[in-house]
C-alpha positions as CSV (number, residue, x, y, z in Angstrom):
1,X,40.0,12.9,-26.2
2,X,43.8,11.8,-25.8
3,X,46.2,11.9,-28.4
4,X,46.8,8.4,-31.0
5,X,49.9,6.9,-30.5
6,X,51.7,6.5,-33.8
7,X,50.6,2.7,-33.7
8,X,47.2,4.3,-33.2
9,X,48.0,6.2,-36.4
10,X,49.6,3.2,-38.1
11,X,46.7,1.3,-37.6
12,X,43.9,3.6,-38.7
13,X,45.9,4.0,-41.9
14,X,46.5,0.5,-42.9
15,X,42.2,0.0,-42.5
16,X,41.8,3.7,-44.6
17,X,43.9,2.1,-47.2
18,X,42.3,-1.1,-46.8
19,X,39.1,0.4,-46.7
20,X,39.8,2.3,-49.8
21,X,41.2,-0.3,-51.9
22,X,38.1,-2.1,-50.8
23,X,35.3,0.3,-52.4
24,X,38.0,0.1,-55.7
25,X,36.9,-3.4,-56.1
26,X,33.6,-2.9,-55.6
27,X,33.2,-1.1,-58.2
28,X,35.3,-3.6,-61.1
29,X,34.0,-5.7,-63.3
30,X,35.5,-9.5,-63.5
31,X,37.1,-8.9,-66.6
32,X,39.0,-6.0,-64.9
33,X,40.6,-7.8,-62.0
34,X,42.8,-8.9,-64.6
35,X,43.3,-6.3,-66.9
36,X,46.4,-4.2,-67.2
37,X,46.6,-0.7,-69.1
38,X,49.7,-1.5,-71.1
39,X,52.6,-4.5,-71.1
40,X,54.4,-2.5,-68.5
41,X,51.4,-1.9,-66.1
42,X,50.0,-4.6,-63.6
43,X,46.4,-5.2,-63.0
44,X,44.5,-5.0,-59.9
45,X,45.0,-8.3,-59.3
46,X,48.6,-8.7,-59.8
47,X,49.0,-5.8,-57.2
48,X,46.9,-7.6,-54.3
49,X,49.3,-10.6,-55.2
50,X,52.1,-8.7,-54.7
51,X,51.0,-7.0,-51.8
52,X,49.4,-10.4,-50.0
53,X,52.4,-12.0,-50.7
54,X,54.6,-9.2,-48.8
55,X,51.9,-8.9,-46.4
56,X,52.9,-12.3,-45.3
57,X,56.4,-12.0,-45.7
58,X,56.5,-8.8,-43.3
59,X,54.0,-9.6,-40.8
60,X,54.5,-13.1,-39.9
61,X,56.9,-13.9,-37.1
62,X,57.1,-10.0,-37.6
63,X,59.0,-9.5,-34.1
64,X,61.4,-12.8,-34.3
65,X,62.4,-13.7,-37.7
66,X,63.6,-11.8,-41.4
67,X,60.7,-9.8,-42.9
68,X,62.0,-11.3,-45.8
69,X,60.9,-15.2,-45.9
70,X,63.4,-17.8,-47.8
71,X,59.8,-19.5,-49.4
72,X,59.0,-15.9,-50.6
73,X,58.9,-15.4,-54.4
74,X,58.5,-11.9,-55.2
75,X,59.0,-11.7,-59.1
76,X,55.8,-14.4,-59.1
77,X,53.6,-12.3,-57.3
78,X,53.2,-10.4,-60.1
79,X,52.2,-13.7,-63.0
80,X,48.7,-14.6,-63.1
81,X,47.0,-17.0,-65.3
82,X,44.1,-16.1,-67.0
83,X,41.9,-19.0,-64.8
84,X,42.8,-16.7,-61.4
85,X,39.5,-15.1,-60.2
86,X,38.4,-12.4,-58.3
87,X,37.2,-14.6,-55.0
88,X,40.7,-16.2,-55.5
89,X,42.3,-12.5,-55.3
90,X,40.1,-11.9,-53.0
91,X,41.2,-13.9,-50.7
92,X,44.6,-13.1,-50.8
93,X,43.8,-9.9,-49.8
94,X,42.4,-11.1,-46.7
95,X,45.0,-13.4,-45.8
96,X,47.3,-10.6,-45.8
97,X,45.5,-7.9,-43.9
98,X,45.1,-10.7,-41.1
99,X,48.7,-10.8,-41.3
100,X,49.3,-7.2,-40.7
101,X,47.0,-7.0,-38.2
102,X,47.8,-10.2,-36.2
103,X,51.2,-8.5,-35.6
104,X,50.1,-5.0,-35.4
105,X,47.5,-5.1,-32.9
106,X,49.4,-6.2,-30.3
107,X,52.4,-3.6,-30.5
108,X,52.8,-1.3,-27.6
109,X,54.6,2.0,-27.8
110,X,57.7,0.8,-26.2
111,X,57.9,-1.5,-28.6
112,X,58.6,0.7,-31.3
113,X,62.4,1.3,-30.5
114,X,62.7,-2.4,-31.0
115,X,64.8,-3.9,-33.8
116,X,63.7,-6.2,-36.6
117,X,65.4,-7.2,-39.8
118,X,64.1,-6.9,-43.7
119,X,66.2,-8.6,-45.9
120,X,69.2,-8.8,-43.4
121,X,69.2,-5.0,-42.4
122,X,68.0,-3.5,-39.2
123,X,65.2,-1.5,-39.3
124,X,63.2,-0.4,-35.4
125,X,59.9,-1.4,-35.5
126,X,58.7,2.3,-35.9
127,X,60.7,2.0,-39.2
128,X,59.6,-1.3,-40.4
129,X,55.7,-0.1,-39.7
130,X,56.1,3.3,-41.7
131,X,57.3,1.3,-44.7
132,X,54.9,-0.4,-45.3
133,X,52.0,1.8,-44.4
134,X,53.9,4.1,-47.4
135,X,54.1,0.7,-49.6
136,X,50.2,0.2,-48.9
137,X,49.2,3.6,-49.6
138,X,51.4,3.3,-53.2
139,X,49.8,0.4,-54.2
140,X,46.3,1.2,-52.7
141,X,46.3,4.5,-55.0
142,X,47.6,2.3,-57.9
143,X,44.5,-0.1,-57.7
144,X,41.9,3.0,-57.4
145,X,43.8,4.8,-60.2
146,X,43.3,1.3,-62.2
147,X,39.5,1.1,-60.7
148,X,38.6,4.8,-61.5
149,X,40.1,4.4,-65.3
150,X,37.8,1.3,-66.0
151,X,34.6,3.2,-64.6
152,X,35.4,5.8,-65.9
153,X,32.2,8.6,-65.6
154,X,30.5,5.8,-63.8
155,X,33.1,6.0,-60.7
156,X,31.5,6.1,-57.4
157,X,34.3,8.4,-55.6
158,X,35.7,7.2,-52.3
159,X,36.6,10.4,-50.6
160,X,35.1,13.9,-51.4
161,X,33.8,13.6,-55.3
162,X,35.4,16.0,-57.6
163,X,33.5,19.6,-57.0
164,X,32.6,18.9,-53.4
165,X,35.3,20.3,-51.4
166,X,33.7,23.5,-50.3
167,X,30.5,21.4,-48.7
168,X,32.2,18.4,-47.8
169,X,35.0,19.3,-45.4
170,X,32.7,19.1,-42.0
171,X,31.0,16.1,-42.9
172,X,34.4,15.1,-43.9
173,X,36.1,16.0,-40.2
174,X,32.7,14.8,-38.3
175,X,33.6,11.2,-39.8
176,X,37.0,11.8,-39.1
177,X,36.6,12.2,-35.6
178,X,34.2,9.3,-35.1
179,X,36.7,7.0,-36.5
180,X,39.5,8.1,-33.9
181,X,36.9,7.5,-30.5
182,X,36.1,4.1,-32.0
């Protein structure tokens, strides 16, 4: 087996997180999609807002224009009105991984050293990918966290269960390893 590229990497890691996120809603309740913890928290569905909407901003035109869209409006991402469903959230979450991987798909290695702008400043293309794999993972961990708290002893875990690390680390790198020759 040959060594992942970093896109390779990249790429793997934006589905985990996906995937992750994923088995996070599975698990809520539609009264919970909404719910935050306190005033200064956001619920689960304020945080797939958010992260649609900069899904779209980052990914579209991702080589050729401002990561950063003009029609982008970030402090709205995080309002919701109490009529917002889960198939409505949903669905922005799907919009937005298509986004990410419309334009990540088809990046080659050399076209990591390119340049593209966020915001107005140069980033390369290896830089602009690694932030928002990190800004996916923060927010992925933040919707699980939120997930995990509503089920609370009912929690179906995601990775290795709390208690299993001894017996689950070769089933663990077995599934690990399939995922990579895929």
């Amino acid at each position: 087996m040959s060594n992942p590229s970093y896109l390779d990497e990249a790429r793997r890691s934006f589905r985990e997180y996906q995937r992750l996120a994923e088995g996070a809603f599975a698990q809520l309740q539609a009264d919970e999609w909404l719910r935050a913890i306190d005033s200064e928290s956001n619920s689960v569905g304020a945080i797939v807002k958010h992260m649609a909407g900069n899904m779209r901003s980052r990914w579209t035109d991702f080589l050729t224009s401002d990561g950063e869209k003009p029609d982008r409006n970030r402090d709205q991402e995080f309002v919701l009105d109490l009529t917002t469903t889960p198939e409505q959230i949903r669905g922005w979450w799907e919009a937005g991984w298509q986004c990410v991987f419309h334009a990540v798909d088809p990046l080659h290695d050399d076209d990591l050293t390119r340049t593209v702008r966020i915001r107005g400043q140069e980033y390369t293309v290896l830089q602009a990918v690694n932030r928002q794999v990190t800004h996916y993972a923060y927010h992925g961990g933040q919707i699980v966290l939120l997930a995990k708290h509503f089920r609370g002893a009912e929690w179906k875990s995601l990775t290795i269960a709390k208690g299993q690390s001894a017996t689950a680390g070769v089933e663990v790198e077995v599934a690990r390893r399939k995922r990579w020759e895929k």
